[in-house]
C-alpha positions in Angstrom: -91.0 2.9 -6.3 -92.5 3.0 -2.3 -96.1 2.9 -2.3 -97.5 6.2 -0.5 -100.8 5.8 2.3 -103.6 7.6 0.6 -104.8 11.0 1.9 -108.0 10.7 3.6 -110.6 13.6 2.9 -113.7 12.6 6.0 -116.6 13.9 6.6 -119.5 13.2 8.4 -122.7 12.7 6.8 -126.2 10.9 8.1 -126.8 8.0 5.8 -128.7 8.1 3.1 -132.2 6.7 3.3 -131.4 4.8 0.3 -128.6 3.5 0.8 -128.4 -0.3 1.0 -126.6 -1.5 4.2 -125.2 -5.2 4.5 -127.7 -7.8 5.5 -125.1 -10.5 6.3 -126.3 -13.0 9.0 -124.1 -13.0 12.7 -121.3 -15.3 11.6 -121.0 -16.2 15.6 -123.6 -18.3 17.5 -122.1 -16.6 20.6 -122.0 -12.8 19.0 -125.2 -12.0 20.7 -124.9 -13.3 24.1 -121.1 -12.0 24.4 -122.6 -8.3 23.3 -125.5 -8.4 25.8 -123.4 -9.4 29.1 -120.5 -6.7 27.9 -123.6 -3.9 28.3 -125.5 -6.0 31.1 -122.5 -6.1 33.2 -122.4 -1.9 32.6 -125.7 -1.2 33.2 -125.9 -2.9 36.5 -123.0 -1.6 38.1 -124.2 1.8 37.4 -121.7 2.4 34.4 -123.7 3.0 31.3 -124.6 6.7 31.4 -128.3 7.5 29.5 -126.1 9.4 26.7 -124.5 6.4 26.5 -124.8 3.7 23.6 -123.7 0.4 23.0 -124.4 -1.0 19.3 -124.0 -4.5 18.8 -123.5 -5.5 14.9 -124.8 -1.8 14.1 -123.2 0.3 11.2 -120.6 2.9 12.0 -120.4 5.2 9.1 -117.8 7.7 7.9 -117.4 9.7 4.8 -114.0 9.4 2.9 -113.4 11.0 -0.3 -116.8 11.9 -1.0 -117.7 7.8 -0.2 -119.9 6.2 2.5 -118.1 3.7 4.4 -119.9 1.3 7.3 -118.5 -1.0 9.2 -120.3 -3.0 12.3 -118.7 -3.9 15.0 -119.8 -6.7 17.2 -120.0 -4.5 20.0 -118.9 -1.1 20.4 -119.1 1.7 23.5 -119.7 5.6 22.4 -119.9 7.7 25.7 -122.1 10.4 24.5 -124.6 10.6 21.9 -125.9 14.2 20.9 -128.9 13.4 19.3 -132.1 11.1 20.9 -132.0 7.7 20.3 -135.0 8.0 17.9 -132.6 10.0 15.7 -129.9 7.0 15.4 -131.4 4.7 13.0 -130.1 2.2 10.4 -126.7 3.6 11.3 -124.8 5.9 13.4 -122.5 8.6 12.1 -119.8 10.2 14.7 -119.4 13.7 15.4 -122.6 14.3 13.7 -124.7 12.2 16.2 -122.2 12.1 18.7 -118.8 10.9 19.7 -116.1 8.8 18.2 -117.1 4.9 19.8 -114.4 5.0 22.4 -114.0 0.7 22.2 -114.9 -1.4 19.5 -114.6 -5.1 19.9 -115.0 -7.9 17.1 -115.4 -11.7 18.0 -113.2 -14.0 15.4 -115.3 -16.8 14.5 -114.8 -19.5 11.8 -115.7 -17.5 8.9 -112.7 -14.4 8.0 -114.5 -11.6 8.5 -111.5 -8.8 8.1 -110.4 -8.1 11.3 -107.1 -7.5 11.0 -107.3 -6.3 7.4 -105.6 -2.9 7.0 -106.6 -1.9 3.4 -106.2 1.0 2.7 -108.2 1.9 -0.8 -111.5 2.2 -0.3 -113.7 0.1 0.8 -111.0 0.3 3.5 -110.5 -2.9 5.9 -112.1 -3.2 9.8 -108.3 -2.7 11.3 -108.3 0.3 8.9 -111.4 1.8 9.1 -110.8 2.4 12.7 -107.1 3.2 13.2 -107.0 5.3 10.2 -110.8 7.0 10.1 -112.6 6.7 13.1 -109.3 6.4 15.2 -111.0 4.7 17.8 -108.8 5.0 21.1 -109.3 1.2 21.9 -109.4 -1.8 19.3 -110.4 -5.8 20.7 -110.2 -8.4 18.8 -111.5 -11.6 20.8 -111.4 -15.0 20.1 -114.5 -17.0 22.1 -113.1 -20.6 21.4 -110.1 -19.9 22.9 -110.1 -17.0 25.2 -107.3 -14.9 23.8 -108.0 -11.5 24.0 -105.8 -8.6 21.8 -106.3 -4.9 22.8 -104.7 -2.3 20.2 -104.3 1.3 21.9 -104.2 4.2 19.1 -100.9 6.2 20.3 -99.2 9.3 19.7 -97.6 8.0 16.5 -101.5 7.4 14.8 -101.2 3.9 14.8 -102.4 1.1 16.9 -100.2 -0.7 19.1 -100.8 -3.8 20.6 -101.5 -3.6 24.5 -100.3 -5.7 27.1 -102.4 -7.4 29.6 -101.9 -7.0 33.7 -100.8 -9.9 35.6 -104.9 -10.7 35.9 -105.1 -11.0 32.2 -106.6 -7.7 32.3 -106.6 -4.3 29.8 -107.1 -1.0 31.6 -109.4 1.4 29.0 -108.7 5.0 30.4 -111.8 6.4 28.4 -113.9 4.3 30.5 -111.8 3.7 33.8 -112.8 -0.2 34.1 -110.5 -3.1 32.7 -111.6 -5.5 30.7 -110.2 -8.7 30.3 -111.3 -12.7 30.0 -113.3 -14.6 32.4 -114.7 -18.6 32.2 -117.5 -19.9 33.5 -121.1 -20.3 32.7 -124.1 -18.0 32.0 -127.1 -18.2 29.9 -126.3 -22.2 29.1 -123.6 -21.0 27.8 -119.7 -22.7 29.3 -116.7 -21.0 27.6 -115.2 -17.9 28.2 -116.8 -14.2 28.1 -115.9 -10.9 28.4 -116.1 -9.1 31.3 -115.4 -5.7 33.5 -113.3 -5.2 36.8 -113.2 -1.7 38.3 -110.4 0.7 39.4 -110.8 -1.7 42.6 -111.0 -5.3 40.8 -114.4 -5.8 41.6 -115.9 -7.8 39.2 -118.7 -6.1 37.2 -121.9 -8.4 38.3 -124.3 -9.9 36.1 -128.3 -10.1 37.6 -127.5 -13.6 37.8 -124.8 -13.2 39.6 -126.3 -10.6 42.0 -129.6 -12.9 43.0 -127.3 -15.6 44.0 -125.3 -12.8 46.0 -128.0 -11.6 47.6 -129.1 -14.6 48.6 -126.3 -16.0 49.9 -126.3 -12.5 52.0 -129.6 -13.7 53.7 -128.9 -17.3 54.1 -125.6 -16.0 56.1 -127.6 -13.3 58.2 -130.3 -16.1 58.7 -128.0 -18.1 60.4 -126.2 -15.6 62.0 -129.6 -14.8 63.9 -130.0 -18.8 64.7 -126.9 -18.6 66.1 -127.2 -16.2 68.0 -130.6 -16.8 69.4 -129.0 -20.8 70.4 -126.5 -18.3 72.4 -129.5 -16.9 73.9 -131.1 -19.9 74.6 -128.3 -21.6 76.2 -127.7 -18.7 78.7 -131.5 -19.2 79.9 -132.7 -16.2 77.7 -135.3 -16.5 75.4 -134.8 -14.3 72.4 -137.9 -12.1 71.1 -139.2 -12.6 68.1 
């Protein structure tokens, strides 16, 4: 006898006040810092609209079969929210409070934390939970040890299906219009490998690190463009003003 998928009844429903969320600790030391230069690198560059919002370990909640489920993602990026951010507490709830998260990302670490589970029966698995319910366009799952990156695109046939990468390494997200893709080096005291944004034009997204040093490798080149140029000056018998 062939198993049948179950039949998914969701709605969407603000959490109960009562209801007890997960209190689990980060499992990944690097979690936090790999969430805050995803949305520092957006926010500089001019990408992270006001509507916009960007949880980090925050529950996403859905409704099925007349059950709550919530699932946190390590990082996650909804384009519009509908309600003020005052309204988005403990939890956010597409389609009531706005739009379906158009990437959510999860960061493998030494503990299994279910991201590749697809269970089906309720509590459903992470991999589940958003192919099946949220059917979020845009699935990463990255591993920070190692670099490897896997994007799964939600296609015409309701599944995901594995992306794969440019010649740079890179994963175009439509919904967006920036790639995202791997990148090593060092920020924060931290050496390894990060995520991080390219635009339509490969530009990397900058970090306010990154743009400091850039600005002020701008003015030590203008500097000595000027002393250059006023040695020119000089040499010809011209003193240059001031």
């Amino acid at each position: 006898m062939l198993a049948t998928s179950p039949t998914y009844t969701i709605t969407w429903e603000k959490l109960p006040d009562d209801f007890m969320l997960p209190d689990d600790p980060v499992d990944n030391i690097n979690q936090p810092a790999l969430a805050t230069a995803l949305t520092e690198g957006l926010q500089l560059a001019g990408k992270l609209p006001e509507t916009a919002l960007t949880p980090t370990n925050y529950g996403i909640c859905a409704t099925i079969n007349g059950k709550i489920a919530v699932k946190a993602p390590d990082w996650a990026y909804i384009p519009q929210i509908t309600v003020s951010r005052e309204q988005v507490v403990r939890s956010y709830t597409p389609q009531l409070q706005g739009e379906i998260p158009v990437l959510v990302l999860e960061f493998l670490s030494d503990t299994e934390g279910g991201e590749y589970s697809v269970k089906e029966t309720y509590p459903p698995g992470k991999f589940c939970f958003y192919e099946q319910i949220l059917q979020v366009p845009n699935y990463g799952i990255f591993e920070p040890e190692s670099g490897s990156l896997e994007l799964y695109r939600f296609d015409d046939s309701k599944r995901y299906r594995l992306e794969s990468a440019n010649q740079q390494g890179w994963f175009w997200i439509p919904e967006m219009q920036l790639f995202l893709g791997v990148w090593q080096g060092t920020r924060q005291n931290r050496q390894g490998y990060w995520l991080r944004w390219w635009d339509d034009q490969e530009n990397l997204l900058l970090w306010g690190a990154e743009r400091v040093e850039q600005e002020s490798q701008r003015a030590d080149q203008e500097r000595q463009r000027a002393e250059r140029l006023a040695a020119q000056l000089r040499a010809a018998g011209i003193e240059p003003v001031e």
